[in-house]
N, C-alpha and C positions, 0 to 999 in steps of 0.2 A: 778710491772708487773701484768694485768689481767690475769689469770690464764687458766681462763674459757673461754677465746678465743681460748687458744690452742689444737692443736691435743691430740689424748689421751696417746701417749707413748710420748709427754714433759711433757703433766698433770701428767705422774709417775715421774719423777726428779726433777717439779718444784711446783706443788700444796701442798702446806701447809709449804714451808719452809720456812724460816726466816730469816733473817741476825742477830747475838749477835754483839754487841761491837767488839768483834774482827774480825769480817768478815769471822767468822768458813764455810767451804765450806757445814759441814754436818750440819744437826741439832745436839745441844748438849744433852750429857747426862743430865738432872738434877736430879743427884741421893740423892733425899732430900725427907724425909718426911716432913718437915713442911717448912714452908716460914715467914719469919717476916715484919711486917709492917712497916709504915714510920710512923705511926701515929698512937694514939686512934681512932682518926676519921677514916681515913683509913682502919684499923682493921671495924668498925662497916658498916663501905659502903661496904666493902668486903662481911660480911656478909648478908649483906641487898640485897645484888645484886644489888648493886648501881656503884659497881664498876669491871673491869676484873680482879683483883690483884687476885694471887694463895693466898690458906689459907693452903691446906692439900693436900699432893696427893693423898690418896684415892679421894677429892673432885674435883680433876685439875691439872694439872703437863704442863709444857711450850713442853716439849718432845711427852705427850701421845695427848697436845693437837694439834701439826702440826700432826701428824700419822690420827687423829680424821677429821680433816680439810681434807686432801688428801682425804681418801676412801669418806667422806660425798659429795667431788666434782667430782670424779670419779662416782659416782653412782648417781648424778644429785639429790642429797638431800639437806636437809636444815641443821642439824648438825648431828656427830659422838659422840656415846657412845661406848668407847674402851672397853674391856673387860679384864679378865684375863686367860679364855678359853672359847672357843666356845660356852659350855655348858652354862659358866658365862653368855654368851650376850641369850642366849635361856632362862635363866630362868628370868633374868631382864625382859624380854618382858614379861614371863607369874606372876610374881609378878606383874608388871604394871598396866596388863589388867584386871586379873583373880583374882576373889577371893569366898567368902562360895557362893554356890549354883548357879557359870557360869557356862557356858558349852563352848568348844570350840571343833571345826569341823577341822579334821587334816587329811592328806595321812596315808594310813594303812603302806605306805611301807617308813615312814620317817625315819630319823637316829635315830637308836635304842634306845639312852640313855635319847631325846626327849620326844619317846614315853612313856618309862617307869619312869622319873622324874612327869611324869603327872599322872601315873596310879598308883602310889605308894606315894612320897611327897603328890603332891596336892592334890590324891584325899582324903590324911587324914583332909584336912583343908573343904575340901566340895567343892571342884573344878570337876566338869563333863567333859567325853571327849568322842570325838567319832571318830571311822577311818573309813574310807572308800578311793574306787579308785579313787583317786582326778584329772584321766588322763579324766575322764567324770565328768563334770560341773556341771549335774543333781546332780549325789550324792552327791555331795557337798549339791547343794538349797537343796536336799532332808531330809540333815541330822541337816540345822538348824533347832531350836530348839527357845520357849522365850526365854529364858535366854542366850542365845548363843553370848559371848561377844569376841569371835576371829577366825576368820577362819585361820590355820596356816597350809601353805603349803610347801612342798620343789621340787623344779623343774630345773633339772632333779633328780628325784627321787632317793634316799639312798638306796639300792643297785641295784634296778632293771631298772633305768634309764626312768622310764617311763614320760613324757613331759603332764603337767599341763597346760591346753589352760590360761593363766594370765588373759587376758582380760574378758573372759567370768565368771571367778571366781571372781574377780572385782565387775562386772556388778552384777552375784548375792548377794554376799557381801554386798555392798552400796544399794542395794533394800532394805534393809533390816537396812541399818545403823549399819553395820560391820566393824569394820577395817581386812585388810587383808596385814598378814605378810607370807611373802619369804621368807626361807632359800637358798639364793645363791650361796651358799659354789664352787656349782661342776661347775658353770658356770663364776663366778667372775664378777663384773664390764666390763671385758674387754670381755666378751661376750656376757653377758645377764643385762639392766637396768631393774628393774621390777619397780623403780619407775616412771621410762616415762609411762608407761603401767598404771598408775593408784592406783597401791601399796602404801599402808602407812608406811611398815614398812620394810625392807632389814635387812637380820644379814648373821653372813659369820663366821667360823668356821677361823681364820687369818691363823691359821695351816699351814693351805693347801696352795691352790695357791699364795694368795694372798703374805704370809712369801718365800712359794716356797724352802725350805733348809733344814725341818727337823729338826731345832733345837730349834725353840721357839713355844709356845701354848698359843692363843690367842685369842679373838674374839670380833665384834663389830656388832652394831646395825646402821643403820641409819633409820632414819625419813625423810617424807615428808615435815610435820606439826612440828612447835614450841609447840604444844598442848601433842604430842606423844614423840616428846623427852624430852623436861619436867619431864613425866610420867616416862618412863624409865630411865633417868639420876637418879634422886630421889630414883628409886628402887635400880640402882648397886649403887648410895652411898650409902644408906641405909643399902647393905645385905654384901658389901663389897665385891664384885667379879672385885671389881675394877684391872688396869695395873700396869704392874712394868715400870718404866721411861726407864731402860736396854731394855725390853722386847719392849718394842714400837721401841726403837732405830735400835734393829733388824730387826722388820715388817719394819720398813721405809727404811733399808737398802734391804732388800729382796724386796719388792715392785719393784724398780727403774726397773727391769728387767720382772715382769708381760707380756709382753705381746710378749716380744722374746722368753719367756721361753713357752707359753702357745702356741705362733705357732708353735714352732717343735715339743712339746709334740701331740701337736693335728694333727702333720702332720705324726708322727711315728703312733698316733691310728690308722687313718685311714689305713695305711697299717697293723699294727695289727688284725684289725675288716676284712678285706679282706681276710686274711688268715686265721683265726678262721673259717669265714663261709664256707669255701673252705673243710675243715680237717674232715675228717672222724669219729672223735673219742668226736665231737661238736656237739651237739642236736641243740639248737641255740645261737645266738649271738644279744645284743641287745646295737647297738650303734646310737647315730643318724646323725652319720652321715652316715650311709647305707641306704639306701631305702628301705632295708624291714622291718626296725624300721617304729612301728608300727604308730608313732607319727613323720613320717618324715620330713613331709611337713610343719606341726605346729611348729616343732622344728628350722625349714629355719626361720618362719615366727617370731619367735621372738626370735632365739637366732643368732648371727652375725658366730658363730664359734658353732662345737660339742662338742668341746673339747676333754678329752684325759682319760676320763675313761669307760670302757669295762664292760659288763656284758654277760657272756656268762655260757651256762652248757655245763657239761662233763658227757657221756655218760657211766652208769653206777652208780649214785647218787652220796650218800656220800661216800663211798667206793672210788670211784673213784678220786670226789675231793682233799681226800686225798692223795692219789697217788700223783696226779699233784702236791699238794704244797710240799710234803718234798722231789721233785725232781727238784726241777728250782734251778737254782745256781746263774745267772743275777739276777733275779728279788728278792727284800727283799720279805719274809714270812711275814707281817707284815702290821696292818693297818694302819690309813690314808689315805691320798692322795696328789696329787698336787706338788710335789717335784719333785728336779731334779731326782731322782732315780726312777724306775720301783717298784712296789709295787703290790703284789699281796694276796688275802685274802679269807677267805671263810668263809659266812657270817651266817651259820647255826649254825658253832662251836663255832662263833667269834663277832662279830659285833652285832649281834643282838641274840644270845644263849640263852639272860633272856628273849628272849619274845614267849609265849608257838607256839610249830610247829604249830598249826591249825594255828594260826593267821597268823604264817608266812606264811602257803600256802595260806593263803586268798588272801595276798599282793604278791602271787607270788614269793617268797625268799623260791624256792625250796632249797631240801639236797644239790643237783648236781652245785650250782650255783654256781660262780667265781669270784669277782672282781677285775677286772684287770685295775689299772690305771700304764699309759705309762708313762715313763718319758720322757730324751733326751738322752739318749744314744743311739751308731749306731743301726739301725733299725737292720740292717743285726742281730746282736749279742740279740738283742731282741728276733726275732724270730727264732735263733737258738735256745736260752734258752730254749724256748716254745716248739719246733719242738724235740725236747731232751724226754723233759718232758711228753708229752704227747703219748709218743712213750713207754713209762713205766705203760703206765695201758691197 
């Protein structure tokens, strides 16, 4: 069956799976480190890449590779680099790309651990970096650089939600003979392609929506280009941030339901973001699917859905923030995102903590800020939660 005819919620039940010998409905476990050949010969084609036989899981696994095949087709790529967390598929790209004396051109307000794996690891190897507000396209062309061998953006932005124009960041990018990689984590396949738009590289945090259950840590890279994944596969064999075959088995389990779970969650935000901006005790609220998100329009224009995470301040700063979180009872204390459960976090004390205050007020990740991602539970019980809690500061 071609796969890629289909709509996108049968492409989650049916791309990348396989039939084994026995007609297994799911894909199987293959809980194997190594694989044996049929042959010397065999064994040597394997390694030559002359042939698809597995050799090693870190190198290939029959389980991480359907998992691998689904999201690379979901996301209109050419192939999938699975990861072992999130972080795994972010750093495979910048061993890849980056090495003594690049530079690369990033959002000030990216996922924290992003930022600081670049200002700390790489920059002992001689790796340059630089942040700016990647929601204006100038600073971006502003801030390459010669040597500037990546622009790496994340949109909708890690914690403050702010929306990256893709095409125009593209456009300067490739002026320039750039590759430009996406962190799609908050938006998924099933709301935002940035490879249609021009993108060479997608990576996604599997965590999140994409696993959707909170129980497995994941992550994956896809490519445009056979040139870029190459480049990248070679890196996580090489550093070993490679999958567990179990671990893939879950993401491919959790998958199948992406896009039911991602409309209720995005359809409880929206009435969550309605009512934040209504509440008294709320300076602002930055979702986009409001109108008064600053990037509303842009945000229509290239993502299909807003999805279902909240950034808003509570009035009062940090003091205050606190209040609110060791007063909610519904919603988890507790980071990530994209799961079935409500999750709320504060991203000064927590998220982004190792990276100094100026910077964060640079990127607008005030004391008072909130991140609020919705799950699916009844809205009603959501917003009591909230309606409780903020009634405490």
């Amino acid at each position: 069956m071609d796969t890629k005819k289909l709509g996108f919620n049968s492409k989650l039940i049916h791309a990348g799976q396989f039939t084994d010998e026995f007609g297994s409905a799911t894909v199987p476990i293959y809980q194997t480190s190594t694989f044996s050949f049929k042959s010397a010969d065999h064994g040597a084609a394997c390694f030559a890449g002359e042939d698809d036989g597995y050799i090693y899981t870190r190198i290939g696994n029959p389980t991480i590779n359907a998992l691998e095949t689904s999201i690379a087709e979901l996301e209109n790529g050419y192939r999938g680099v699975a990861c072992g967390s999130g972080m795994g598929a972010v750093t495979a790209v910048y061993f890849a790309l980056l090495g003594a004396g690049s530079h690369i051109v990033s959002h000030n307000a990216v996922y924290g651990p992003s930022r600081v794996v670049m200002e700390t690891l790489f920059k002992k190897f001689g790796a340059e970096s630089t942040y700016v507000d990647a929601t204006d396209a100038d600073n971006v062309k502003n801030a390459i650089q010669e040597n500037t061998k990546l622009i790496y953006i994340e949109t909708p932005a890690n914690p403050t939600m702010g929306i990256t124009d893709i095409k125009a960041v593209v456009e300067v990018a490739h002026a320039h003979g750039i590759p430009v990689c996406i962190d799609n984590t908050f938006s998924s396949p099933y709301l935002q392609k940035p490879l249609d738009m021009g993108v060479d590289i997608v990576l996604h945090s599997m965590t999140k929506f994409i696993n959707g259950h909170a129980d497995i840590v994941a992550g994956i890279v896809v490519t445009r280009t056979e040139e870029y994944y190459a480049a990248i596969r070679g890196a996580m064999v090489n550093i070993g941030s490679n999958m567990d075959p179990h671990q893939a088995y879950m993401v491919i389990r959790g998958l199948k339901t992406l896009g039911i779970r991602i409309d209720r969650a995005q359809e409880n935000a929206m009435k969550v973001a309605e009512y934040l901006e209504n509440h008294s005790k709320v300076e602002w609220v930055k979702y986009p699917g409001l109108k008064s998100h600053p990037q509303y329009e842009l945000g229509k224009s290239q993502m299909s859905g807003p999805g279902s995470v909240i950034s808003f301040e509570v009035k009062g700063g940090f003091k205050a923030g606190k209040v609110l979180m060791d007063n909610v009872h519904l919603a988890l204390l507790a980071v990530s995102l994209g799961g079935v459960e409500t999750l709320i976090q504060h991203p000064a004390s927590m998220t982004h903590s190792k990276i100094p205050k100026q910077q964060r007020e640079e990127a607008h990740i005030t004391d008072g800020l909130v991140r609020f991602a919705v799950g699916i539970e009844d809205i009603e019980d959501i917003i009591a939660d909230l309606d409780q809690a903020l009634a405490m500061i």
